[in-house]
N, CA and C atoms of all chains as a GROMACS GRO file, in nm:
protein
  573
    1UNK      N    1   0.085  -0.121   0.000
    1UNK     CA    2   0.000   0.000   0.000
    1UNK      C    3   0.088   0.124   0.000
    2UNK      N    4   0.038   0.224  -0.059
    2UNK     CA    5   0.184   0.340  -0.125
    2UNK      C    6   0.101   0.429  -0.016
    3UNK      N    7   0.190   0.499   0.061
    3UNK     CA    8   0.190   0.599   0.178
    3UNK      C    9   0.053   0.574   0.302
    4UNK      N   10   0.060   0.674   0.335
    4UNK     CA   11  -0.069   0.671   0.446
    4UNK      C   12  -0.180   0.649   0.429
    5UNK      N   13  -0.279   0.559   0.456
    5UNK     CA   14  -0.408   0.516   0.423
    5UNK      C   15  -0.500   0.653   0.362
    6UNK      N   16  -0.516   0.701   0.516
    6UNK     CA   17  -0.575   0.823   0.503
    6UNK      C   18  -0.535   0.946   0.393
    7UNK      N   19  -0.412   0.935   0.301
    7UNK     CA   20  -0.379   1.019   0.283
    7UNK      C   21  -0.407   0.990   0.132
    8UNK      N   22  -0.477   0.899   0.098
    8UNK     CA   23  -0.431   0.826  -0.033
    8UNK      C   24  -0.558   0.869  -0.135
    9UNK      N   25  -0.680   0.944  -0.099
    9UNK     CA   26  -0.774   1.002  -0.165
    9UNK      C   27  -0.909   0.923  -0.205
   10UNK      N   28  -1.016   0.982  -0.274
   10UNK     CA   29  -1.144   0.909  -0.340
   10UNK      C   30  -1.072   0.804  -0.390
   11UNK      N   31  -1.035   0.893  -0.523
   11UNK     CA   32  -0.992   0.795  -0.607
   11UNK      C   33  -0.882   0.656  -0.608
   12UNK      N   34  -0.816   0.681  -0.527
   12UNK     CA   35  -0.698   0.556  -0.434
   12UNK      C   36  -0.798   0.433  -0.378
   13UNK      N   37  -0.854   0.515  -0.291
   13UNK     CA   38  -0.954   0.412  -0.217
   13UNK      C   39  -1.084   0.383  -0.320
   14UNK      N   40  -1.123   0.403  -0.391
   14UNK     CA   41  -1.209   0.321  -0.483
   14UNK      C   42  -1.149   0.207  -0.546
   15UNK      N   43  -1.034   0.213  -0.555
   15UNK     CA   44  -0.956   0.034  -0.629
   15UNK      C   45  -0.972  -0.021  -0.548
   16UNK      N   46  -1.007   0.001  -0.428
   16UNK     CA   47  -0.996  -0.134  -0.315
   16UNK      C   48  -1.163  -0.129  -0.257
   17UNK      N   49  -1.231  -0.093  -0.345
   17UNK     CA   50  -1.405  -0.087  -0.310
   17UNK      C   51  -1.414  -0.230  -0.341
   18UNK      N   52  -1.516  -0.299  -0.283
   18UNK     CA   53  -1.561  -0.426  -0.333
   18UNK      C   54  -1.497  -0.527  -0.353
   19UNK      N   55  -1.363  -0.507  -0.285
   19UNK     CA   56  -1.228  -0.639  -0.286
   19UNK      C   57  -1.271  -0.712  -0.135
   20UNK      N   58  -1.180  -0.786  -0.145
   20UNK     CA   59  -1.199  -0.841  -0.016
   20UNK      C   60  -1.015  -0.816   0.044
   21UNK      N   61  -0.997  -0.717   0.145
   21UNK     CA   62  -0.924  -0.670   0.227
   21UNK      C   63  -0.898  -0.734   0.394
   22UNK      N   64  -0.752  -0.706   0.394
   22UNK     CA   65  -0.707  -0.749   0.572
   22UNK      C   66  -0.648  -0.614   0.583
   23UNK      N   67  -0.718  -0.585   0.688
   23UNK     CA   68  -0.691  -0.454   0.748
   23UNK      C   69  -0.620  -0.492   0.806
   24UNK      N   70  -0.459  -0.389   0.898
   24UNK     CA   71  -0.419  -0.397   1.031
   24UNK      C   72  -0.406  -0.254   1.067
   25UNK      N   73  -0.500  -0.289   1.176
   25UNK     CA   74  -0.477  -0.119   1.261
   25UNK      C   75  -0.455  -0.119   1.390
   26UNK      N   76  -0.434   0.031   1.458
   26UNK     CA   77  -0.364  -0.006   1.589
   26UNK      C   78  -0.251  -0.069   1.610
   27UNK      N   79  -0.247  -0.134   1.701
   27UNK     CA   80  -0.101  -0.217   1.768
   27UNK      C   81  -0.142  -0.332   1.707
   28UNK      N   82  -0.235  -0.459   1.715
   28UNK     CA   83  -0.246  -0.594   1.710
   28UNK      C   84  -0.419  -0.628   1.654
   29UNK      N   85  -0.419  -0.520   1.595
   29UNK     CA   86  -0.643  -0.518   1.539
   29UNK      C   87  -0.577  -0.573   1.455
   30UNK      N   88  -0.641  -0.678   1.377
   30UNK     CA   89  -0.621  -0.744   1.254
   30UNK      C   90  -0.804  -0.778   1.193
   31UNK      N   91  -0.858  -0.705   1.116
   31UNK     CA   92  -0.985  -0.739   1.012
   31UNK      C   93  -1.007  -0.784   0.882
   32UNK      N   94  -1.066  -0.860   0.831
   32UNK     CA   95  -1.075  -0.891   0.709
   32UNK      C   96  -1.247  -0.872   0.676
   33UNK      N   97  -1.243  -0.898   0.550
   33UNK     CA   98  -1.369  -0.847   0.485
   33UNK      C   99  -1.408  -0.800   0.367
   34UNK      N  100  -1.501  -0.773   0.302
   34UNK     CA  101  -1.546  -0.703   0.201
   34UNK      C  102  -1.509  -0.598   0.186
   35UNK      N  103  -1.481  -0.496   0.124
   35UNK     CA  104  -1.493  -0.343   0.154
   35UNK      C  105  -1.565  -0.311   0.088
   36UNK      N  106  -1.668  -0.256   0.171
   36UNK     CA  107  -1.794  -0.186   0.131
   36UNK      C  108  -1.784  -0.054   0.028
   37UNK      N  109  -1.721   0.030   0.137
   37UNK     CA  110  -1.678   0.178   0.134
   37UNK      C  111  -1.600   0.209   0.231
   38UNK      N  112  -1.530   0.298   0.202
   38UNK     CA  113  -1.430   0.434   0.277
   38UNK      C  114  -1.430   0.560   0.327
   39UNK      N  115  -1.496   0.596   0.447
   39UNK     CA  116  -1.560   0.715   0.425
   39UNK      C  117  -1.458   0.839   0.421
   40UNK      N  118  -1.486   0.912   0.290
   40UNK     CA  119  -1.400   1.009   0.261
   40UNK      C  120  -1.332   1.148   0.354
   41UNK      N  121  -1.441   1.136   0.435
   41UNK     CA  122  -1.414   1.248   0.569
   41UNK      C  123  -1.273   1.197   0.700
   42UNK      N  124  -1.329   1.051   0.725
   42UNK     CA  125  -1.192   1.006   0.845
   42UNK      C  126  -1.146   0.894   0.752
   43UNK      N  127  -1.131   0.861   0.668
   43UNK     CA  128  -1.084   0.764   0.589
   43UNK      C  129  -1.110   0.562   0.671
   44UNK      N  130  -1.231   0.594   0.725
   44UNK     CA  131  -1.238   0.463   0.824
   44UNK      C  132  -1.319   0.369   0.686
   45UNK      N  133  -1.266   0.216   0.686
   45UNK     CA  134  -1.343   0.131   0.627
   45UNK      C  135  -1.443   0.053   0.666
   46UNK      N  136  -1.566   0.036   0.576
   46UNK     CA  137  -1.665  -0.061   0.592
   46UNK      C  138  -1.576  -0.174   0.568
   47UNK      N  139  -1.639  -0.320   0.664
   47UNK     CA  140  -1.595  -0.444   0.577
   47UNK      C  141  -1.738  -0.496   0.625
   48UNK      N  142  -1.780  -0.596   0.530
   48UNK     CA  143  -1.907  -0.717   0.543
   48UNK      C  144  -1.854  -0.826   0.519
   49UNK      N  145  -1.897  -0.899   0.606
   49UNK     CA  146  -1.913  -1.072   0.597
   49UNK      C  147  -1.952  -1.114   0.620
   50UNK      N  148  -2.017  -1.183   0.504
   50UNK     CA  149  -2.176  -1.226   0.463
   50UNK      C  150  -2.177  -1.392   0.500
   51UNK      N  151  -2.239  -1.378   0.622
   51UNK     CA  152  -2.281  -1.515   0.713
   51UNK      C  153  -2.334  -1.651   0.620
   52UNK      N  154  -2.366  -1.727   0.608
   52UNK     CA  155  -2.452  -1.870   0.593
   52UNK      C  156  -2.594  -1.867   0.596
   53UNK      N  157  -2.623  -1.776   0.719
   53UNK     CA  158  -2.751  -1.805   0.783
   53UNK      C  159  -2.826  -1.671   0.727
   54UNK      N  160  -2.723  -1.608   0.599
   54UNK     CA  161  -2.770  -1.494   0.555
   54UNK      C  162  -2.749  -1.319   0.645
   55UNK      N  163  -2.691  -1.360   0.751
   55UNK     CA  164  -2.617  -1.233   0.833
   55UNK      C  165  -2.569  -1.174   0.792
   56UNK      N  166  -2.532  -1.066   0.768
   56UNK     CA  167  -2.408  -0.958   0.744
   56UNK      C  168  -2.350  -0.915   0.891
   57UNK      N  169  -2.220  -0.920   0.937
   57UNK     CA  170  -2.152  -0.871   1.019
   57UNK      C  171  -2.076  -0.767   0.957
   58UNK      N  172  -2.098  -0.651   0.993
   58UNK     CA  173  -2.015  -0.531   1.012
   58UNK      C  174  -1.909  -0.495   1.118
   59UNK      N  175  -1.787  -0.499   1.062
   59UNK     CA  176  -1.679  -0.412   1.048
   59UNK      C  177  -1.675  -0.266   1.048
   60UNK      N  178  -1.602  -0.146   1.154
   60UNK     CA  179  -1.625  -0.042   1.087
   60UNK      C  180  -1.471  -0.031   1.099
   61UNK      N  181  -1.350  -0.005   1.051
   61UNK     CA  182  -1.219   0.040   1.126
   61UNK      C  183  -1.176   0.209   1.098
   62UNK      N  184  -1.147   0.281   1.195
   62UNK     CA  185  -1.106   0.364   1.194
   62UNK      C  186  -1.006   0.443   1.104
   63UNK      N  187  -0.985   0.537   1.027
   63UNK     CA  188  -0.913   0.547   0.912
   63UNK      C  189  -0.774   0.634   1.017
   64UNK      N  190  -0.803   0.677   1.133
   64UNK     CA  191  -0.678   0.733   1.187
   64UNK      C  192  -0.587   0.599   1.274
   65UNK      N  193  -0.652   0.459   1.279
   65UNK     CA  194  -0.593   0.373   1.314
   65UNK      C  195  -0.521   0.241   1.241
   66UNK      N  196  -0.544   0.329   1.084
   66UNK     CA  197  -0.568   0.210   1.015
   66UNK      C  198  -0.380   0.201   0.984
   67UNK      N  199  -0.283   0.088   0.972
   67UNK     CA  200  -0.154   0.064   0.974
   67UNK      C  201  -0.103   0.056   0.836
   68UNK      N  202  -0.231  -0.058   0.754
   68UNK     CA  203  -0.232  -0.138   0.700
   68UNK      C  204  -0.324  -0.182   0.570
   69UNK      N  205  -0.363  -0.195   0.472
   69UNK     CA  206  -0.479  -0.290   0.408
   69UNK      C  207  -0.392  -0.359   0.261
   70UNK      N  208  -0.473  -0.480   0.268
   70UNK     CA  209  -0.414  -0.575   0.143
   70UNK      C  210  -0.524  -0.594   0.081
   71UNK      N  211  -0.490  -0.632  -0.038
   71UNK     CA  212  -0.647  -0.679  -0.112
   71UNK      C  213  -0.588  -0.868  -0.110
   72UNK      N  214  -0.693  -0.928  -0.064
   72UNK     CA  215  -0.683  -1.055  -0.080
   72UNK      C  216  -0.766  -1.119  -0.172
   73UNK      N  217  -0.891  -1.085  -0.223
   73UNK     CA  218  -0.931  -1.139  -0.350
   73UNK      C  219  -1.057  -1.018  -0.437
   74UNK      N  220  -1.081  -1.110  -0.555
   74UNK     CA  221  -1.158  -1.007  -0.617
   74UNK      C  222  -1.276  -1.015  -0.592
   75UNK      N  223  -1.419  -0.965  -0.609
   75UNK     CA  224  -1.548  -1.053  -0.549
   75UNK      C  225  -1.589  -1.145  -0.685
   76UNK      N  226  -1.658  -1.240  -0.674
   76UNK     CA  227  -1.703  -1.329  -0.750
   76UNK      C  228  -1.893  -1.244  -0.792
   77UNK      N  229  -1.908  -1.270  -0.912
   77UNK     CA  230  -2.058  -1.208  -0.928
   77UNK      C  231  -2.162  -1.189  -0.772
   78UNK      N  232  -2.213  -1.294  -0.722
   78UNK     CA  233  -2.272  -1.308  -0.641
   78UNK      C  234  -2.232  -1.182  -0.495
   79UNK      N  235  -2.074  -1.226  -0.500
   79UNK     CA  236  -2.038  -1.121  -0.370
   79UNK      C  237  -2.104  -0.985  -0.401
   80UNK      N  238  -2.016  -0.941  -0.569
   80UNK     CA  239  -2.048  -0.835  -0.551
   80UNK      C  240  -2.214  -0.778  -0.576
   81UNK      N  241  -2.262  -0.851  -0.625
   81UNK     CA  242  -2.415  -0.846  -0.595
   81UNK      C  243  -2.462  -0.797  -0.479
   82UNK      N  244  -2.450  -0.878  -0.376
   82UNK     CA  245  -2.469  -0.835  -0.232
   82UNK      C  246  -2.410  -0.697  -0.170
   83UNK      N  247  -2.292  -0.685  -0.215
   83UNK     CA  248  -2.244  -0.548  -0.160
   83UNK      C  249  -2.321  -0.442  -0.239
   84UNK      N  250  -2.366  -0.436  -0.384
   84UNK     CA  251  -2.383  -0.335  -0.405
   84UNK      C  252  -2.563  -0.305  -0.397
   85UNK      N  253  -2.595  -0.383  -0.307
   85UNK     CA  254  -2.732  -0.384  -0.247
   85UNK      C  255  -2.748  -0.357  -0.081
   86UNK      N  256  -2.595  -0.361  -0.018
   86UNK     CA  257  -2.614  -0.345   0.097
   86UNK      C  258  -2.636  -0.239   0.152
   87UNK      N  259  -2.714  -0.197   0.270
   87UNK     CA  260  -2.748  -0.072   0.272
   87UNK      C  261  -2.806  -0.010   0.212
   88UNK      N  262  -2.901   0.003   0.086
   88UNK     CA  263  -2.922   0.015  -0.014
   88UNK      C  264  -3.105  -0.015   0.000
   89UNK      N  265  -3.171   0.124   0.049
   89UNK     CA  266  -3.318   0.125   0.079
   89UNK      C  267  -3.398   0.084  -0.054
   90UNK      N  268  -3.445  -0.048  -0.023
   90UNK     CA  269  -3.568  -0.113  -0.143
   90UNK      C  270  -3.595  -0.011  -0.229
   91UNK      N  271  -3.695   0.114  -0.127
   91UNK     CA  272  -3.744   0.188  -0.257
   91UNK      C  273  -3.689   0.290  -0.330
   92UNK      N  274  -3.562   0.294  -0.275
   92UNK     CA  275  -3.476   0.402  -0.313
   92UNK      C  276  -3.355   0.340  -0.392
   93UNK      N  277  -3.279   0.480  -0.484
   93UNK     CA  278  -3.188   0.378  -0.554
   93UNK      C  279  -3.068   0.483  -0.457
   94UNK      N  280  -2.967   0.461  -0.526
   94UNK     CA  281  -2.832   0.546  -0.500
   94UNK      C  282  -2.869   0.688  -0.540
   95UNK      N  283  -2.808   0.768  -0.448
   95UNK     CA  284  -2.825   0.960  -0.510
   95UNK      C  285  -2.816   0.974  -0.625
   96UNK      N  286  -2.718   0.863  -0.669
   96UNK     CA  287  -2.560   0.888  -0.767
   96UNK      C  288  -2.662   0.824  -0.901
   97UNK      N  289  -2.763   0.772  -0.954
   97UNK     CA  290  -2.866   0.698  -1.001
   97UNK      C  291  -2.960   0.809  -1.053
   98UNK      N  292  -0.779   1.570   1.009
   98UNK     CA  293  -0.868   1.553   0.911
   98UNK      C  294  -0.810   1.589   0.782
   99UNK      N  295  -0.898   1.507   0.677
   99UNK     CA  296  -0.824   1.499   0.558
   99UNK      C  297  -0.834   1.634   0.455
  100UNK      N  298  -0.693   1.617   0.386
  100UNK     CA  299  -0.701   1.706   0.288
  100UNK      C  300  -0.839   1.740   0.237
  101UNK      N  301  -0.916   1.832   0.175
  101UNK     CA  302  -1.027   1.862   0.083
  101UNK      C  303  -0.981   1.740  -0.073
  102UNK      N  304  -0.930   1.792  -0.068
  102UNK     CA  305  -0.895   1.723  -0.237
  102UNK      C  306  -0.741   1.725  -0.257
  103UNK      N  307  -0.704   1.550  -0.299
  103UNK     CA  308  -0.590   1.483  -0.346
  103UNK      C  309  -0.574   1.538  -0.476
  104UNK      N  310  -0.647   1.572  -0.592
  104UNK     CA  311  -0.661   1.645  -0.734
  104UNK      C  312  -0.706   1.781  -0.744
  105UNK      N  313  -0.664   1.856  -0.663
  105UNK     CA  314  -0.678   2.006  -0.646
  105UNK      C  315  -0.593   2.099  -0.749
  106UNK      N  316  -0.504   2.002  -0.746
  106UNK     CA  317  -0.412   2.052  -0.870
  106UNK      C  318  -0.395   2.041  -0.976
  107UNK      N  319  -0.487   1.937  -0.998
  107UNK     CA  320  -0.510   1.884  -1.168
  107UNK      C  321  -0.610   1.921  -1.205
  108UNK      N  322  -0.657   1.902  -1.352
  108UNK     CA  323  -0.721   1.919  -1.398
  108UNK      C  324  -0.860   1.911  -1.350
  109UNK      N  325  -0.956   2.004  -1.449
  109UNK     CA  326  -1.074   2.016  -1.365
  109UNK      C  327  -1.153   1.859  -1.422
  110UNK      N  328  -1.173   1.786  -1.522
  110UNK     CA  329  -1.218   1.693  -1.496
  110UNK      C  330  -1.186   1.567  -1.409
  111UNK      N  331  -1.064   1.563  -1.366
  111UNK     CA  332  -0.993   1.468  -1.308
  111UNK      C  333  -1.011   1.519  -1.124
  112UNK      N  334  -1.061   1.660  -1.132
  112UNK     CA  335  -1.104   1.725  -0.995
  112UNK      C  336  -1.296   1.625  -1.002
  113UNK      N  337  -1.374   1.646  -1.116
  113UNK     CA  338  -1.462   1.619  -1.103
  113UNK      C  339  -1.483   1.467  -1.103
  114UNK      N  340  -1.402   1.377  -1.141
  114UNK     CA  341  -1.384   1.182  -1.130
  114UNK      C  342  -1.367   1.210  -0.983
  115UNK      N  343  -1.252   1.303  -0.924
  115UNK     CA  344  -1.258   1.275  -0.766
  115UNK      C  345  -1.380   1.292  -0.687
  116UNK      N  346  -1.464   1.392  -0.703
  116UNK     CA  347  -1.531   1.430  -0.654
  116UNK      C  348  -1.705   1.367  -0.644
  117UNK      N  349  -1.691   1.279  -0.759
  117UNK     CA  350  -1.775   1.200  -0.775
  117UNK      C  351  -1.771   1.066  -0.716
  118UNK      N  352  -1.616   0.978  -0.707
  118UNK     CA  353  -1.579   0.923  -0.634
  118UNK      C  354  -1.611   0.938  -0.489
  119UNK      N  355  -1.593   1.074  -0.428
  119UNK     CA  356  -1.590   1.110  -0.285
  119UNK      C  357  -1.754   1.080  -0.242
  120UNK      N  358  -1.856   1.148  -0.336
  120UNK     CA  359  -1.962   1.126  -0.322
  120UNK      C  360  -2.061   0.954  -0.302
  121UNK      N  361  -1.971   0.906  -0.389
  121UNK     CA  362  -2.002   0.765  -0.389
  121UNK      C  363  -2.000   0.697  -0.278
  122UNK      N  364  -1.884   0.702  -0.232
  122UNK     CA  365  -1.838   0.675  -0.074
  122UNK      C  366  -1.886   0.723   0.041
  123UNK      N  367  -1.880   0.857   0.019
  123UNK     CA  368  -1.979   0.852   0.163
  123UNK      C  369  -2.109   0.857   0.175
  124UNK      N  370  -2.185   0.837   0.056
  124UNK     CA  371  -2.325   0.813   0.045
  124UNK      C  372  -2.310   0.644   0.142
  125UNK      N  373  -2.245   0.556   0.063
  125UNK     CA  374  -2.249   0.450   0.120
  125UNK      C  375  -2.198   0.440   0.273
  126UNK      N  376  -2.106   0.524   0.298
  126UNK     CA  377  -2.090   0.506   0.436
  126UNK      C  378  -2.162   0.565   0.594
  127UNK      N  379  -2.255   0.673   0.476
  127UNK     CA  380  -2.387   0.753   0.564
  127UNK      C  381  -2.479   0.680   0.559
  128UNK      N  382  -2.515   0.576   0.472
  128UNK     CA  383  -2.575   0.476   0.482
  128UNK      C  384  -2.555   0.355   0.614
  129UNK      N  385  -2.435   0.357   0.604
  129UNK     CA  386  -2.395   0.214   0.675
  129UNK      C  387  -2.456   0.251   0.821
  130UNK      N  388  -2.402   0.393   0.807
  130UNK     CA  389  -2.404   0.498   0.981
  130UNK      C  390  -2.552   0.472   1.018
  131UNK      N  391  -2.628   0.465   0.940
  131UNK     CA  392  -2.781   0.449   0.949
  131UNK      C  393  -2.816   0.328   1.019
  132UNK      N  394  -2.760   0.259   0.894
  132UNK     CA  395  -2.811   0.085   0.959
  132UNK      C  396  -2.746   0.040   1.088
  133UNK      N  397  -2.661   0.130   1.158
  133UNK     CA  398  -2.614   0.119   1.288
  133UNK      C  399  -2.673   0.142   1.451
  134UNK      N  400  -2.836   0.240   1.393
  134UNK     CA  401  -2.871   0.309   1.471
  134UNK      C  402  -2.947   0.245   1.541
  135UNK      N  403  -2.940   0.239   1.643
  135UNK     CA  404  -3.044   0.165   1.770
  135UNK      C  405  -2.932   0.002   1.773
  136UNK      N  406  -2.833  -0.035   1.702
  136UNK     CA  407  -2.805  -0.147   1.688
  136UNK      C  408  -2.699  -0.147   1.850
  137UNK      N  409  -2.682  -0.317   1.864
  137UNK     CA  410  -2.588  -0.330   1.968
  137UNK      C  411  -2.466  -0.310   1.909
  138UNK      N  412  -2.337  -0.246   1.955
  138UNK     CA  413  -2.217  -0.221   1.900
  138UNK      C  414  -2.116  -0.243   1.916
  139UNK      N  415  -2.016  -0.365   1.962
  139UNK     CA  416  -1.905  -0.356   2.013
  139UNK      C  417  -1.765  -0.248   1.977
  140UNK      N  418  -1.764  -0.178   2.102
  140UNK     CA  419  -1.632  -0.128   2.028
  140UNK      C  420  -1.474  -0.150   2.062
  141UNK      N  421  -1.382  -0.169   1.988
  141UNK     CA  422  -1.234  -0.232   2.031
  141UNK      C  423  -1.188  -0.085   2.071
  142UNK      N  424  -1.112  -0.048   2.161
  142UNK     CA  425  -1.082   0.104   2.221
  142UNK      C  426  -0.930   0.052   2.236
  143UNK      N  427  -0.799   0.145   2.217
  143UNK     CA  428  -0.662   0.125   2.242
  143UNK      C  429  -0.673   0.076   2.388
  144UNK      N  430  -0.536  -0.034   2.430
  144UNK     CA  431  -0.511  -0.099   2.544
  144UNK      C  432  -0.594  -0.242   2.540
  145UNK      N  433  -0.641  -0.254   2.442
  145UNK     CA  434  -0.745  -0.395   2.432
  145UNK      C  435  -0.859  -0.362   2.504
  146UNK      N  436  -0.866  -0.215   2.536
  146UNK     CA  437  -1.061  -0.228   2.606
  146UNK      C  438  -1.150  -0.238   2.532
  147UNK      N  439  -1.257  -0.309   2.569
  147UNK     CA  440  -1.332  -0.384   2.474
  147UNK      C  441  -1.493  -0.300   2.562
  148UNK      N  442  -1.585  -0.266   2.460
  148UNK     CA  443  -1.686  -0.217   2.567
  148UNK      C  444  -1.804  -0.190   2.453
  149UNK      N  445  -1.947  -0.268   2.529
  149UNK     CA  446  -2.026  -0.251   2.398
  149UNK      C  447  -2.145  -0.131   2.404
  150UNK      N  448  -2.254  -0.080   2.380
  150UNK     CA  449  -2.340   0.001   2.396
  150UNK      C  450  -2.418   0.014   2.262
  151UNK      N  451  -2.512   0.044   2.295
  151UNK     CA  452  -2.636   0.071   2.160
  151UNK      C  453  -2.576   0.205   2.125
  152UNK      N  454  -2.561   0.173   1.955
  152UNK     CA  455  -2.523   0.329   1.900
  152UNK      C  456  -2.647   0.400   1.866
  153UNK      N  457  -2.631   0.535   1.845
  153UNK     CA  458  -2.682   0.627   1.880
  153UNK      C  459  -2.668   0.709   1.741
  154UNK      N  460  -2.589   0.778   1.743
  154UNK     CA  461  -2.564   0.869   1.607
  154UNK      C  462  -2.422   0.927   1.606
  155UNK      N  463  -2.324   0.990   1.514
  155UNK     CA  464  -2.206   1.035   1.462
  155UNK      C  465  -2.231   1.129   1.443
  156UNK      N  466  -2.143   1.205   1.436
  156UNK     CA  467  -2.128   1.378   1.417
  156UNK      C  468  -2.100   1.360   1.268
  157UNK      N  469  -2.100   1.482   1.199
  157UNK     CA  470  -2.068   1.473   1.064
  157UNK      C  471  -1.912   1.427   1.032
  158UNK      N  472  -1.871   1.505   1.158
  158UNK     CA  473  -1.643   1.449   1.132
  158UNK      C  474  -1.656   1.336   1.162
  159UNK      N  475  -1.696   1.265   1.202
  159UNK     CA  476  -1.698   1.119   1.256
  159UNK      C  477  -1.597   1.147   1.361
  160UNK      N  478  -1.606   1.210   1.473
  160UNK     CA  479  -1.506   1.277   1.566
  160UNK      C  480  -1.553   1.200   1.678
  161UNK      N  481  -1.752   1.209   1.719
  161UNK     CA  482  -1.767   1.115   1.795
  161UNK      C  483  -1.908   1.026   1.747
  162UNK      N  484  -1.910   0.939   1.863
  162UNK     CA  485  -2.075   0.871   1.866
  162UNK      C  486  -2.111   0.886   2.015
  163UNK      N  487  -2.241   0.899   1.981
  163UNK     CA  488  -2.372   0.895   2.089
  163UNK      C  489  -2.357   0.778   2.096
  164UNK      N  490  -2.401   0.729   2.220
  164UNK     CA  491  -2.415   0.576   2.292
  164UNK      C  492  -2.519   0.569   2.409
  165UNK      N  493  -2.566   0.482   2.377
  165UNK     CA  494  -2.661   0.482   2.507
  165UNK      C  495  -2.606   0.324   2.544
  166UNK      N  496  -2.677   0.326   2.695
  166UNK     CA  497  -2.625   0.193   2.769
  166UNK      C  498  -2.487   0.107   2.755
  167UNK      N  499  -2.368   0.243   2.744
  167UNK     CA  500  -2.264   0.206   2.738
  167UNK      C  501  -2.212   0.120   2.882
  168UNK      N  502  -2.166  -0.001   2.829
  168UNK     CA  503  -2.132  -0.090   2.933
  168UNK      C  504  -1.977  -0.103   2.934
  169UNK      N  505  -1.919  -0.047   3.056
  169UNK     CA  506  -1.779  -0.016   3.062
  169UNK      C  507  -1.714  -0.093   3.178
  170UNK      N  508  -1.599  -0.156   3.204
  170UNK     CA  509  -1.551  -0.200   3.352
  170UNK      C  510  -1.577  -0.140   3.447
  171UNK      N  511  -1.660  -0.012   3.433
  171UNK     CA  512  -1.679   0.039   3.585
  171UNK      C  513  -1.842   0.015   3.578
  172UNK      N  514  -1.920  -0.018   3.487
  172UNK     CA  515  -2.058   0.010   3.528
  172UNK      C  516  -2.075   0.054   3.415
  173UNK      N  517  -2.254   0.078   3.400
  173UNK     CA  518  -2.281   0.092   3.254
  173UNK      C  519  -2.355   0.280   3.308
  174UNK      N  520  -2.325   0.312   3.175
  174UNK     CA  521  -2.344   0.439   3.118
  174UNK      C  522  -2.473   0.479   3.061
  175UNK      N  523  -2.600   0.560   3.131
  175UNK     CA  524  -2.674   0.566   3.002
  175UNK      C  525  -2.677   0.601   2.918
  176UNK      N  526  -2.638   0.709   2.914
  176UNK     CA  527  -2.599   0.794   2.795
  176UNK      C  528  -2.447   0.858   2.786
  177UNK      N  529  -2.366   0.827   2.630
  177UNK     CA  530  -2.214   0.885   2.676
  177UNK      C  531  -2.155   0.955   2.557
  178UNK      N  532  -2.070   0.998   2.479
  178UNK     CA  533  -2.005   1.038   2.427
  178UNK      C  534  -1.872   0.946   2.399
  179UNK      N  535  -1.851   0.844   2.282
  179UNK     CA  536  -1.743   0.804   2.296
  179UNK      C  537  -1.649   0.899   2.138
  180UNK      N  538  -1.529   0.890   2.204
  180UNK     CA  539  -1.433   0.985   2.112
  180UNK      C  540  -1.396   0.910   2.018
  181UNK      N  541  -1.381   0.958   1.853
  181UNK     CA  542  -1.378   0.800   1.745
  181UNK      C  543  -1.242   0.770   1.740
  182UNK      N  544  -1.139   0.873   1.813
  182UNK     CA  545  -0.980   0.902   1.806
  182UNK      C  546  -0.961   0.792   1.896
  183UNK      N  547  -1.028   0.750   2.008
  183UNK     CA  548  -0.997   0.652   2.103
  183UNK      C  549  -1.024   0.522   2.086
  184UNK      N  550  -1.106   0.441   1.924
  184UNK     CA  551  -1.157   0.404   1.876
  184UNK      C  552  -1.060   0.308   1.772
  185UNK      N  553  -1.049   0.178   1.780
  185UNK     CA  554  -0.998   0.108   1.692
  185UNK      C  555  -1.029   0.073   1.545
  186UNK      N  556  -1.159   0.021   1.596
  186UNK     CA  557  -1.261  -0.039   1.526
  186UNK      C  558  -1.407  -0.129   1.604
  187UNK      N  559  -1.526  -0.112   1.550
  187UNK     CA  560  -1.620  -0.166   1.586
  187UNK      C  561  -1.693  -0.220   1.509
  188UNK      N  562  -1.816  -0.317   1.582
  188UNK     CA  563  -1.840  -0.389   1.538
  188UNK      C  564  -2.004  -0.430   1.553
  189UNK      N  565  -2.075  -0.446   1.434
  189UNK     CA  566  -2.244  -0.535   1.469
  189UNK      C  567  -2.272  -0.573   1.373
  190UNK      N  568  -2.374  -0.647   1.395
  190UNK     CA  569  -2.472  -0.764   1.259
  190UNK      C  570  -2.575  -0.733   1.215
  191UNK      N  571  -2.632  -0.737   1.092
  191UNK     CA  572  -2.761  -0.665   1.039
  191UNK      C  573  -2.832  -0.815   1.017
   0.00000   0.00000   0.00000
């Protein structure tokens, strides 16, 4: 990862939207997950991981704690299906839409 | 807190890919902030303190969160202010 998480912009952090990432932040936090999104204000990441039983567990990590992120794979159709529905009110679409 | 803009210096369409980018993102992450609300929350805090509470709401800096029934080693909290600087990462299930 090339310089400071936080420092790395929209556009930096959109290549790593919808990958599946291992965060390390802090001293010994270690997360993995989806990446949802990045929020552009503290640079903290969403991650999801999407349960069996149909759960989503959320991840939020802090972008002033963050050490670290790798991309460990790409999403497969299905993943990214799910992410780009998560959060994502039935009757409403995206602003951005 | 972060720069305004990484492409401030470039060109104005390559200002406007950023800026559309930026929008993208935190739509989704004002979203996420949503689906958080009333939820149970664990949060990881530096020193390994670990402490959970129903979230509440974020400031626009994401500087802090509202918490209610924050449950801490000394006793639980009804209502608190946790700082997001003191803040590792947290955690809940939808």
């Amino acid at each position: 990862m090339p310089g400071d998480w936080h420092l790395l912009g929209p556009l930096e952090w959109t290549r790593y939207v919808n990958k599946e990432v291992k965060v390390t932040a802090g001293k010994d936090v270690e997360r993995c997950g989806w990446l949802l999104t990045v929020d552009p204000v503290s640079a903290s990441l969403v991650l999801l991981d999407f349960k069996a039983d149909g759960q989503t567990s959320v991840d939020l990590v802090m972008g002033h704690a963050v050490k670290e992120v790798q991309v460990l794979q790409e999403p497969d159709e299905k993943t990214l299906n799910r992410l780009q529905t998560s959060f994502v009110p039935v009757r409403s679409c995206s602003l951005d839409s | 807190s972060i720069s305004t803009s990484a492409a401030s210096e470039l060109d104005p369409e390559e200002l406007q890919k950023e800026q559309h980018a930026r929008s993208v993102l935190r739509e989704k992450f004002l979203r996420c902030l949503f689906a958080m609300t009333n939820k149970q929350v664990y949060f990881n805090l530096h020193e390994k303190v670990k402490v959970e509470a129903t979230f509440g709401a974020s400031d626009i800096d994401v500087l802090n969160f509202q918490v209610s029934d924050l449950h801490t080693p000394i006793g639980v909290q009804k209502e608190a202010l946790i700082r997001s600087r003191d803040v590792i990462s947290c955690h809940f299930d939808v």
